[in-house]
C-alpha positions in Angstrom: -3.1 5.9 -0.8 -2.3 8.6 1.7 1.4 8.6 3.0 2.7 10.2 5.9 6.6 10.7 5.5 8.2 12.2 9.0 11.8 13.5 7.6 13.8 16.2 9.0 15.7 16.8 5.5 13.6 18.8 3.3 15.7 17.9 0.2 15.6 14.2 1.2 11.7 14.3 1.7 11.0 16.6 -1.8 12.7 13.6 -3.7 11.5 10.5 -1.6 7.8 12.3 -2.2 8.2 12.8 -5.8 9.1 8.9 -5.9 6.1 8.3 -3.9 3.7 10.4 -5.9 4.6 8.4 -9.4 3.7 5.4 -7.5 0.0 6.8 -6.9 0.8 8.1 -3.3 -0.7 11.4 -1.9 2.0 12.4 0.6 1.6 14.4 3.7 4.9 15.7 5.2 5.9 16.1 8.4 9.5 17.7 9.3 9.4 17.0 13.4 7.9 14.4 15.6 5.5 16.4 17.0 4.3 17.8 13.6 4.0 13.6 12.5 2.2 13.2 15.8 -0.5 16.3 15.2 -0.9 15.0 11.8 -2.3 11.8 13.2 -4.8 13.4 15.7 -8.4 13.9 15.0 -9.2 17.4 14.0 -11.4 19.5 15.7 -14.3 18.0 13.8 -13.5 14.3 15.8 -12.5 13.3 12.4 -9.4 11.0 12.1 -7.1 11.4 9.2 -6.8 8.3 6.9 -2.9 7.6 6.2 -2.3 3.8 4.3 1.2 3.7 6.2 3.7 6.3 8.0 7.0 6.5 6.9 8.9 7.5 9.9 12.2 8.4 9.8 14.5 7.9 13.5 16.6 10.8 12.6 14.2 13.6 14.1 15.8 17.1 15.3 12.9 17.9 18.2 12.6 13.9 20.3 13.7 10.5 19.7 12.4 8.4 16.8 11.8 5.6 18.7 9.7 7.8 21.4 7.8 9.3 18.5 6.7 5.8 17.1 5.7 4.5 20.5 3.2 7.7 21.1 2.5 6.9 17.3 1.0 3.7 18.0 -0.9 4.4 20.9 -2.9 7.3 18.4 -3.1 5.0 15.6 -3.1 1.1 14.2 -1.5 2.4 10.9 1.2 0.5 9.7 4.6 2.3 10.7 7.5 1.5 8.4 11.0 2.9 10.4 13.7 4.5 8.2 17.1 4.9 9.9 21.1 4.6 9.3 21.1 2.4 12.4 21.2 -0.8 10.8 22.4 -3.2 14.0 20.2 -6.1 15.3 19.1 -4.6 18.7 17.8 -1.2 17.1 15.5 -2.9 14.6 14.2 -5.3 17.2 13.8 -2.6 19.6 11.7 -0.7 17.0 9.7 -3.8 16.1 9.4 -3.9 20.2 7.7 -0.3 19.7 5.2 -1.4 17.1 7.1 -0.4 14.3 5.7 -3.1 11.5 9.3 -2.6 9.5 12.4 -1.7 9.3 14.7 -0.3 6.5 18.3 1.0 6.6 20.1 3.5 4.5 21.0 3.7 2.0 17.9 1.5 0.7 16.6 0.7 -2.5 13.3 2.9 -3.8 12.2 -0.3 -5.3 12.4 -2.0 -2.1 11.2 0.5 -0.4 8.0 0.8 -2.0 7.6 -2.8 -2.0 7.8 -2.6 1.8 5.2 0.0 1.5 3.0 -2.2 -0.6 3.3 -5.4 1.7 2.7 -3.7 5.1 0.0 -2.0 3.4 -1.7 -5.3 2.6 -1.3 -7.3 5.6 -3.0 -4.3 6.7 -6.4 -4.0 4.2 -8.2 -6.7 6.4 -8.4 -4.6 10.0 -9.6 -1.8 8.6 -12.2 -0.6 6.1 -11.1 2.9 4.6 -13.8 2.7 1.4 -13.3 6.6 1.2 -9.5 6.6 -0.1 -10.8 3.6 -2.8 -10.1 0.8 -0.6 -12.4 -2.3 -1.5 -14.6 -2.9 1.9 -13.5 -6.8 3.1 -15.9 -7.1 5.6 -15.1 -10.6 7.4 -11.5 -10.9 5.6 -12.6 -13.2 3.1 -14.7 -11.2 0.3 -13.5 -8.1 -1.8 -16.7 -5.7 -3.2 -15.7 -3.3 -5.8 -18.7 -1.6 -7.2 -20.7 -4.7 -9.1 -17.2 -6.9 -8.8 -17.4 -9.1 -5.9 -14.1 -11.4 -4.7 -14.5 -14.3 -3.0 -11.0 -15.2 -1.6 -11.8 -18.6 -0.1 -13.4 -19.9 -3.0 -11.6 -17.9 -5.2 -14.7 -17.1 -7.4 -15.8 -13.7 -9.2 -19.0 -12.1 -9.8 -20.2 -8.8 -11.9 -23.6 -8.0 -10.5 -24.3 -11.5 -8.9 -23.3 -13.2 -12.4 -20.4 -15.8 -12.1 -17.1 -15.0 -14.0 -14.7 -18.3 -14.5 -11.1 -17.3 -14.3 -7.8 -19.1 -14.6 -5.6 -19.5 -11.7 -3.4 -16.3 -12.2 -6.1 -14.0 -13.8 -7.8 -14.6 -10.0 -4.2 -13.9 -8.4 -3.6 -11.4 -10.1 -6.8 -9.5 -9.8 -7.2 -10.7 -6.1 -3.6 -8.4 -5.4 -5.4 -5.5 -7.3 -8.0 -5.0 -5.9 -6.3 -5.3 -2.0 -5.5 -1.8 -2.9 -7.9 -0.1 -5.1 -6.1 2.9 -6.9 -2.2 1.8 -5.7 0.1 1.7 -8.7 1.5 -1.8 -8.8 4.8 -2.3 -10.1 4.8 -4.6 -13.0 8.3 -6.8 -11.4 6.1 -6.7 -8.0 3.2 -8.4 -9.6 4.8 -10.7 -11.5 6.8 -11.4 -8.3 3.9 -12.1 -6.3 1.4 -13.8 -9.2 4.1 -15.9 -10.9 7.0 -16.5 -8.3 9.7 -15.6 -10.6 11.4 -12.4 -12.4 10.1 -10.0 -14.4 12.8 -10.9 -17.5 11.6 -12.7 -19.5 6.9 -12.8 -18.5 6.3 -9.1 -19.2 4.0 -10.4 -22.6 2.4 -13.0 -20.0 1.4 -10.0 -17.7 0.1 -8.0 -20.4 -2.3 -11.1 -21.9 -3.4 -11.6 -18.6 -4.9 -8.1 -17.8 -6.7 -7.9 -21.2 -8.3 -11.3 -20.7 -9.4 -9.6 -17.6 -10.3 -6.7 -18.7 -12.7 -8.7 -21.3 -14.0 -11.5 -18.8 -15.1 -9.0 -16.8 -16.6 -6.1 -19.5 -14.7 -3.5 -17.6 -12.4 -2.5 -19.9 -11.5 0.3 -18.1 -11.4 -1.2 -14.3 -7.5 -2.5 -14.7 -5.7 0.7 -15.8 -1.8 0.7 -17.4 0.3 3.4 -16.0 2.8 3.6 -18.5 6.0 2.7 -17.4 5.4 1.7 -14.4 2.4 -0.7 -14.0 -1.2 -1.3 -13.2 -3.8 -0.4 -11.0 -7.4 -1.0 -10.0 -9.9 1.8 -10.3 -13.0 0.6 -8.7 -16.3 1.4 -10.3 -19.1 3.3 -9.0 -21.5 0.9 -6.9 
């Protein structure tokens, strides 16, 4: 996924984007608002650029955060997480009031913070369909087509090339959040999080079974791919 971070502080943004780029982010930074707003124009070819979510810190030296996110929104429908030391009530509601689609305070967590990344990121997958950056195409919100892998989210079936594939419960929740975001590295206490409803302590062997009963239902050993020490992610296959 492509990231714009908007931060003033070069040494903040080196770190933050080194965090990011284990993760599986490509990060574009911008030090100003009106270098975040240029990078979110169309070139000169008419071609927009294709960010998952814009990291916009409030802090900027050249116009007010909050100004920057409004004009942000009117360019684009990406989802804008705000990142400020103003941590009060009114200023996260005004940002929400901008279009911001959340907020996070400093100091913060990077955990948290990429699992803010991750969330506004999904509830996000459905609008658009970005099948250049890896994304699988949803077309009506309730399928997911990844090369010959097709999702059916209301049924909650799986095919590989038309040919149905029975799955438990979690092995379809689990590759269901996968494949939302082709090619994102997903945190192994995120996805047991989200798949089992409880801690990572304790269900790390449970997560492990599960991919490689995946990986063998499906006969793509390599489509679920471990990033050691870190997680798992979906690689989609060629059509």
């Amino acid at each position: 996924m492509r990231l714009l971070l908007v931060e003033d502080d070069d040494h903040v943004a080196a770190a933050l984007s080194a965090i990011l780029a284990r993760h599986g982010f490509t990060v574009t930074h911008a030090r100003n608002g009106e270098e975040a707003l240029q990078a979110v124009l169309p070139t000169a070819q008419g071609e927009r650029p294709s960010y998952g979510v814009i990291l916009l810190d409030l802090g900027l030296p050249d116009q007010d955060g909050y100004q920057v996110c409004g004009r942000i929104r009117k360019l684009t429908t990406t989802p804008v997480i705000m990142v400020t030391a103003r941590g009060d009530v009114r200023s996260r509601i005004h940002g929400l009031n901008l279009g911001a689609d959340d907020y996070v305070v400093k100091p913060y967590d990077p955990g948290e913070l990429l699992a803010r990344i991750h969330a506004v990121s999904r509830r996000h997958a459905g609008t658009e369909e970005t099948a250049a950056t890896g994304t699988a195409t949803a077309t009506d919100g309730t399928q997911l087509r990844l090369g010959p892998v097709t999702i059916e989210l209301p049924t909650r079936r799986v095919s590989v090339d038309g040919e149905s594939v029975p799955l438990t419960r979690k092995e379809f929740d689990l590759l269901a959040l996968l494949a939302q975001r082709p090619g994102v590295v997903f945190r192994r206490e995120q996805i047991i999080s989200e798949v089992w409803r409880t801690s990572w302590e304790g269900t790390g062997r449970t997560l492990e079974v599960h991919v490689a009963s995946l990986r063998s239902k499906l006969r793509m050993p390599a489509l679920i791919e471990t990033v050691r020490g870190v997680g798992y992610r979906l690689v989609a296959p060629a059509a």
